[in-house]
C-alpha positions as a Markdown table, in Angstrom:
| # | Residue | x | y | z |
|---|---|---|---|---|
| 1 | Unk | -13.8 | 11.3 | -11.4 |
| 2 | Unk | -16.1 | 13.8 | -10.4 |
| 3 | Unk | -18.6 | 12.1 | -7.5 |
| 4 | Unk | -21.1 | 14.5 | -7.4 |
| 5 | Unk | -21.4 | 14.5 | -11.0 |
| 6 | Unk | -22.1 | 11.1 | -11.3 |
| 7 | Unk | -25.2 | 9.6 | -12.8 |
| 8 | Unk | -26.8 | 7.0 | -11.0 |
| 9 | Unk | -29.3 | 4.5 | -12.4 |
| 10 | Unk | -33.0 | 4.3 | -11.9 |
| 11 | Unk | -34.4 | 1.9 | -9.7 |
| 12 | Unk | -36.8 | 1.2 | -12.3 |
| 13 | Unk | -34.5 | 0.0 | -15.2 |
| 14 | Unk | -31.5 | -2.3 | -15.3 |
| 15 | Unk | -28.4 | -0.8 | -15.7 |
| 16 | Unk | -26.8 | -1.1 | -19.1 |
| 17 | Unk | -24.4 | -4.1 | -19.7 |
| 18 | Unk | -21.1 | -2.8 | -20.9 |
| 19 | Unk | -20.0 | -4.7 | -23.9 |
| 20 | Unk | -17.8 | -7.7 | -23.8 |
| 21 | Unk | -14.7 | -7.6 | -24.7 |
| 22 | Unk | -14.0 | -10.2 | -27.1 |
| 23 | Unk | -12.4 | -13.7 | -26.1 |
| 24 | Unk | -8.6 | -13.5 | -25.4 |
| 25 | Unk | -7.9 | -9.8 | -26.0 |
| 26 | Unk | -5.6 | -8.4 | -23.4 |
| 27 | Unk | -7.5 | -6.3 | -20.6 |
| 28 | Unk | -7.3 | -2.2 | -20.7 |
| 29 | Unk | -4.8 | -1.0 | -18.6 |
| 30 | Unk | -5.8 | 1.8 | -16.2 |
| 31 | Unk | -4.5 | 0.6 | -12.8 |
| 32 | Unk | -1.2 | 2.4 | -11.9 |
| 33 | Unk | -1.3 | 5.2 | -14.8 |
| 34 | Unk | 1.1 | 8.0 | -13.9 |
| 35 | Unk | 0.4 | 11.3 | -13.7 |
| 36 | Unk | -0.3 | 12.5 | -17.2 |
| 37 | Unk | 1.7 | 16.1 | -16.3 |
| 38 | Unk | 4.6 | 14.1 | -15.4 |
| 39 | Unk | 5.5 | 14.1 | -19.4 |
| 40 | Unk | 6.8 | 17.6 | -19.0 |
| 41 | Unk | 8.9 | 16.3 | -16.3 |
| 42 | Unk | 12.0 | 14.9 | -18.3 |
| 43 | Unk | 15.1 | 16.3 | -17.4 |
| 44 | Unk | 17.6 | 18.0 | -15.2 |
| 45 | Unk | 16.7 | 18.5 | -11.6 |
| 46 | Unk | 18.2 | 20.0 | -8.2 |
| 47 | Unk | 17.3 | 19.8 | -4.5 |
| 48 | Unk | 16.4 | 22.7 | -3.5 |
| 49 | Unk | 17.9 | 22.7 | 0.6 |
| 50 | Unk | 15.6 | 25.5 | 1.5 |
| 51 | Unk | 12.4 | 23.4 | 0.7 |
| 52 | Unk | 13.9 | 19.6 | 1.5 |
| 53 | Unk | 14.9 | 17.5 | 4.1 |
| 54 | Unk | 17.3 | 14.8 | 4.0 |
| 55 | Unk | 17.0 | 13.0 | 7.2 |
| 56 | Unk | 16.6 | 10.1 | 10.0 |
| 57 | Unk | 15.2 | 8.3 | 12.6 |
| 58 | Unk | 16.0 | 6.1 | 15.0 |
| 59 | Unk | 14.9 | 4.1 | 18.2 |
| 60 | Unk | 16.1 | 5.6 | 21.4 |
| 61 | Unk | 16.4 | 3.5 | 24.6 |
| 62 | Unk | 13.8 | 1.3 | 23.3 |
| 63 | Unk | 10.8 | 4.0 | 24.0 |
| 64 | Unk | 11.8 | 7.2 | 22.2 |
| 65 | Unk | 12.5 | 7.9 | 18.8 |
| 66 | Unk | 15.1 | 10.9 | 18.0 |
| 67 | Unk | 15.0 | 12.3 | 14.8 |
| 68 | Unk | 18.0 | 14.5 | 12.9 |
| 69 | Unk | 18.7 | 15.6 | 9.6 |
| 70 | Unk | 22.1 | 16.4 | 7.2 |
| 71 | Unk | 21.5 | 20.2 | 6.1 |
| 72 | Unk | 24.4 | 20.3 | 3.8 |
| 73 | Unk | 24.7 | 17.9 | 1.0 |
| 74 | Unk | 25.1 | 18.5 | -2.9 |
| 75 | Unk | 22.5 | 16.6 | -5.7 |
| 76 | Unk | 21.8 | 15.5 | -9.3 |
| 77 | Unk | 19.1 | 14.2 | -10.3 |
| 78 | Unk | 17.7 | 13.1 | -14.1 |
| 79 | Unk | 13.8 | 12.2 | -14.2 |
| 80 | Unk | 12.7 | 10.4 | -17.6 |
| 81 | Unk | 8.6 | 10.5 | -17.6 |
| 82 | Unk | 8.3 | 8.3 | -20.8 |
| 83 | Unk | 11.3 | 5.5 | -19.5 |
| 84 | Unk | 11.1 | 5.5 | -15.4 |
| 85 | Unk | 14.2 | 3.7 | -15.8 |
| 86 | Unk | 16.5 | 6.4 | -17.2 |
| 87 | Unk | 16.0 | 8.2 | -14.0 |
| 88 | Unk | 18.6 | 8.7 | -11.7 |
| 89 | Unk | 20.0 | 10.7 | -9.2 |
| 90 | Unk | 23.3 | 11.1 | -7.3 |
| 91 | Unk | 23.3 | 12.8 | -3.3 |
| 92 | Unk | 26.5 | 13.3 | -1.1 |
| 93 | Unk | 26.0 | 14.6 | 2.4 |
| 94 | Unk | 28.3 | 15.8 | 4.4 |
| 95 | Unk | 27.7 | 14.5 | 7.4 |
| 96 | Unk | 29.7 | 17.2 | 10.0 |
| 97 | Unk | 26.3 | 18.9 | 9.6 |
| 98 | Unk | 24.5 | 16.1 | 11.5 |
| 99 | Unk | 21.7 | 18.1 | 13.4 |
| 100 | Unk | 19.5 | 15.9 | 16.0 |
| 101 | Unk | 18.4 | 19.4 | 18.1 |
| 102 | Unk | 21.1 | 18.4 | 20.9 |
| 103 | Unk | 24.4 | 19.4 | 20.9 |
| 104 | Unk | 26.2 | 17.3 | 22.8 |
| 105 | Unk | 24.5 | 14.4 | 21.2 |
| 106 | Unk | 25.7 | 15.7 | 18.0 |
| 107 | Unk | 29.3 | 15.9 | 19.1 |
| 108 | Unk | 28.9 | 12.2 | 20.2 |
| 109 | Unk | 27.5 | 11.7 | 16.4 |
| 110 | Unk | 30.5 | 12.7 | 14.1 |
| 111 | Unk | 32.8 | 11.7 | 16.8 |
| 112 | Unk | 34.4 | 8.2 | 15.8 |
| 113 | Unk | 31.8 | 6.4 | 17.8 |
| 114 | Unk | 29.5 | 7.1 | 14.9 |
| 115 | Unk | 29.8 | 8.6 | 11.5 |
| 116 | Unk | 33.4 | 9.8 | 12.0 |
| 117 | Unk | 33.8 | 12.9 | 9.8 |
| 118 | Unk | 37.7 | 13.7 | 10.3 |
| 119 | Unk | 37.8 | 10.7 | 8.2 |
| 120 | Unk | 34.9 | 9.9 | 6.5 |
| 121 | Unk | 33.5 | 13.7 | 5.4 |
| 122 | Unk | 30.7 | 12.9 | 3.3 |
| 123 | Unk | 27.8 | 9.8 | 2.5 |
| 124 | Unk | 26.8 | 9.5 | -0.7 |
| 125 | Unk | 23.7 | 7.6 | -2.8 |
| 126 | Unk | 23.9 | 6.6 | -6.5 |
| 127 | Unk | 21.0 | 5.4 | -8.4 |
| 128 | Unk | 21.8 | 2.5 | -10.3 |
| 129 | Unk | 18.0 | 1.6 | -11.5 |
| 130 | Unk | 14.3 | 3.3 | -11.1 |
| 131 | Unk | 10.9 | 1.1 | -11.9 |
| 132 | Unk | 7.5 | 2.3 | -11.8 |
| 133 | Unk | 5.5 | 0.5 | -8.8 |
| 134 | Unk | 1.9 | 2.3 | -9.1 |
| 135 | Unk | 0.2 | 5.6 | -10.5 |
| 136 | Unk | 2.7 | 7.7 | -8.2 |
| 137 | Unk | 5.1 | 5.0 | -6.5 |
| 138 | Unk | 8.6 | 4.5 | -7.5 |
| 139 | Unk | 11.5 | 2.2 | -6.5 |
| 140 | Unk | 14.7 | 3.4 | -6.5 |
| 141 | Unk | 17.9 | 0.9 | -6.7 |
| 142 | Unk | 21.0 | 2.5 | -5.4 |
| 143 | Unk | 23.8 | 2.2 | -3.5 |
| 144 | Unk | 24.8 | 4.3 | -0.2 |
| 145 | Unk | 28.0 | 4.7 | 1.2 |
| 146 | Unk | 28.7 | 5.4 | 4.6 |
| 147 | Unk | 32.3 | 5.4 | 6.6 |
| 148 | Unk | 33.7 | 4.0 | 3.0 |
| 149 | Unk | 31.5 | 0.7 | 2.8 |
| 150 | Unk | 29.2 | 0.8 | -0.3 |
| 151 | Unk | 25.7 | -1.6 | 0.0 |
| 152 | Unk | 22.4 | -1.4 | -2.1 |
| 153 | Unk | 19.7 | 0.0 | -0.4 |
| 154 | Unk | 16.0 | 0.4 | -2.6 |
| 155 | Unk | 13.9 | 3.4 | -2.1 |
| 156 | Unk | 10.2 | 4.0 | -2.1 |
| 157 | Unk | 9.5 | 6.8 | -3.6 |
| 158 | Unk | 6.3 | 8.9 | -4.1 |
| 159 | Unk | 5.7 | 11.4 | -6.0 |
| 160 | Unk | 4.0 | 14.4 | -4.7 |
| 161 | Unk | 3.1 | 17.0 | -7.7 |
| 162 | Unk | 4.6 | 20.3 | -9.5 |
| 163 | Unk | 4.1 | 23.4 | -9.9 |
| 164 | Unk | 5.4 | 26.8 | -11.0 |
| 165 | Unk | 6.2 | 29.1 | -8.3 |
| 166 | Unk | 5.6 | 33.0 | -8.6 |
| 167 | Unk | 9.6 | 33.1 | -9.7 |
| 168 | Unk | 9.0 | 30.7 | -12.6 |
| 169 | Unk | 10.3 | 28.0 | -10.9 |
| 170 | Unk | 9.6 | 24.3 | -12.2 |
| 171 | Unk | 9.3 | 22.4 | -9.1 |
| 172 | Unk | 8.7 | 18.6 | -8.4 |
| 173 | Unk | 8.4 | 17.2 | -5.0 |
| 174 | Unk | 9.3 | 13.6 | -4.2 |
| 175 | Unk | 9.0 | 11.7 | -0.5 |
| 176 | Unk | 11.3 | 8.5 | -0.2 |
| 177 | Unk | 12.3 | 6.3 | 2.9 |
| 178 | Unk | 14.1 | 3.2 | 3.4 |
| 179 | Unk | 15.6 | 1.3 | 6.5 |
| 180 | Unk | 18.8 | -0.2 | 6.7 |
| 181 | Unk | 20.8 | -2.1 | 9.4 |
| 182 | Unk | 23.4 | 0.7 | 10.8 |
| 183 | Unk | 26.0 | -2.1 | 12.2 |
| 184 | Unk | 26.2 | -2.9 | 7.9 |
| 185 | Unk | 27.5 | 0.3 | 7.4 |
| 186 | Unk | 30.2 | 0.2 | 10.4 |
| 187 | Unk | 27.8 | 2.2 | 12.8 |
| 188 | Unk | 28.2 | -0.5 | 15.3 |
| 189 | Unk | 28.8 | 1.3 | 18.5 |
| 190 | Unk | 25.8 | 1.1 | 21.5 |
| 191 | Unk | 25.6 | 0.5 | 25.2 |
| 192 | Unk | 22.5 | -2.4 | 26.7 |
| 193 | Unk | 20.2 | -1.3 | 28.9 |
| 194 | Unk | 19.2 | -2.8 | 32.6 |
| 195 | Unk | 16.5 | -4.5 | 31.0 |
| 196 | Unk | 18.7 | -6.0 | 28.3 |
| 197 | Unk | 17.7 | -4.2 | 25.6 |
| 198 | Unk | 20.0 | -1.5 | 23.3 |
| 199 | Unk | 20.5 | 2.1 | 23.5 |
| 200 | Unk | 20.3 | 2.8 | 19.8 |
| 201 | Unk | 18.2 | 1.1 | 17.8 |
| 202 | Unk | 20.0 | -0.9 | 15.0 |
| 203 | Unk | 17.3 | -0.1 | 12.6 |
| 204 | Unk | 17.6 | 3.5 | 11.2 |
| 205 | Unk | 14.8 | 5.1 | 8.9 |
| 206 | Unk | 16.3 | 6.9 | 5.9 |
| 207 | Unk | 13.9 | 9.6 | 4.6 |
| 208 | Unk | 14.5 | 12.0 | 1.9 |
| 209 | Unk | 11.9 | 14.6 | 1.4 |
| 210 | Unk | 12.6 | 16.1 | -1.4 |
| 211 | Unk | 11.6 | 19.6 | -3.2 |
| 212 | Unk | 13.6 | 19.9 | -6.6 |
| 213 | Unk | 14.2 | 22.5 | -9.2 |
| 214 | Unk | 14.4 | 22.4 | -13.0 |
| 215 | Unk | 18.3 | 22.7 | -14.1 |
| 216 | Unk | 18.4 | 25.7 | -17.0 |
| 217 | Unk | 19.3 | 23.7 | -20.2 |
| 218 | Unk | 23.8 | 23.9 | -19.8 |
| 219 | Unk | 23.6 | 25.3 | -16.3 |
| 220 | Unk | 25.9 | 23.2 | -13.9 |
């Protein structure tokens, strides 16, 4: 709706009364509409590494918060505009390309104190439902595997726009986060602190900020 262009009623009259709608007829809906481009959305996607970010975040010593990411990981993804719920998508990491910044605390990170990648090599998240939660909000069912142990996890998703790139690239862009207990997944090690409280946090924010290309129809 264009503000500026918006007609406002004289003082001097009443505004008009809209008409009624008649006794027990179901209400327009208009809250929550999506996108009306996202039509030409349905189909074959991948995420795009150069333009995404699959990462974390986690409470440090009880007053820091380091962040990393997984560079390296490998995606499908299926978006259904007319049936949210046909949409899926399918991510493995692999987690020896852990990157916090710090080396050494990287090390400590794939080592078998954490993610363990000599024997565990890759994480991985599989859809298993999408619903629509507003105008550009999804919610994403899946399940996510880390050190061999499987457990739902539900995503928020919102959904940022697309466009055509000067290459003739379809591209969609999606943000999603979701928290989960790390000690769930096996990531149980820490130290306490003199004050009594935990090294590492046991709360770890998932966030997956993602930039995907249109698959060519039979590519892949």
């Amino acid at each position: 709706m264009n503000l500026f262009n918006r007609v406002v009623p004289s003082r001097r009259h009443a505004p008009a009364v809209p008409p009624q709608r008649p006794v027990g007829a179901p209400a327009p809906h208009t809250a929550g509409l999506p996108d009306p481009g996202l039509a030409n959305l349905t189909g074959e996607w991948v995420v795009d590494p150069a333009h995404s970010r699959i990462g974390f975040s986690v409470r440090h010593a009880m007053v820091t918060t380091v962040r990393g990411c997984f560079p390296e990981y490998e995606s499908r993804l299926y978006f259904d505009a007319h049936d949210p719920s046909r949409s899926r998508a399918d991510i493995t990491v692999f987690t020896a390309s852990v990157d916090t910044g710090v080396e050494q605390r990287d090390a400590h990170l794939v080592g078998r104190d954490f993610l363990d990648v000599a024997t565990y090599p890759r994480m991985r998240f599989t859809s298993t439902g999408v619903e629509q939660a507003g105008a550009d909000l999804y919610r994403m069912s899946g399940e996510l595997t880390i050190k061999g142990i499987t457990r739902p996890v539900v995503l928020e998703m919102t959904y940022i726009g697309h466009v055509t790139d000067p290459f003739g690239y379809e591209r969609v862009g999606f943000d999603g986060t979701t928290t989960i207990n790390r000690s769930d997944w096996g990531l149980t090690y820490n130290s306490r602190l003199a004050e009594g409280g935990a090294m590492v946090s046991e709360k770890v924010r998932l966030q997956f900020d993602i930039a995907a290309i249109r698959t060519a129809p039979g590519a892949g």
